[in-house]
C-alpha positions, -999 to 999 in steps of 0.1 A, spaced: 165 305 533 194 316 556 218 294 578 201 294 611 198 263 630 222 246 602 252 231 603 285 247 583 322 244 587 355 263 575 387 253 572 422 269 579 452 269 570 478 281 599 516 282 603 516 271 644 482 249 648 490 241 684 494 283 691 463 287 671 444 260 691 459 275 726 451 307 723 413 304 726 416 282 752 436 309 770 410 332 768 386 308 780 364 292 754 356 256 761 373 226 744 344 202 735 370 177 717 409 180 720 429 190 685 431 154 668 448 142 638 429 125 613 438 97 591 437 122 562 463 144 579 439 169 585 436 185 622 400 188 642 391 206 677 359 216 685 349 247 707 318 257 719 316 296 727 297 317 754 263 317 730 264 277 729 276 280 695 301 247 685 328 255 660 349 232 644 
């Protein structure tokens, strides 16, 4: 059984976060939760795209 319908996430690794988390945003994709540190040190954002597809 495939994906569809499910939940998965990735992770990144980036040299400029903020560029990375700009850029998109630039080119219009809505911003569903702004980039946010977690107590982990981690770094979270959340974009939905023109298909109302979220990514993380």
């Amino acid at each position: 059984m495939g994906l569809i319908g499910r939940q998965t996430e990735a992770g990144l690794l980036l040299d400029d976060i903020g560029a990375a988390h700009r850029k998109p945003l630039d080119r219009g994709v809505e911003s569903k939760m702004v980039l946010t540190v977690k107590p982990w040190g981690g770094m979270l954002a959340l974009y939905r795209d023109n298909n109302s597809n979220f990514f993380i």
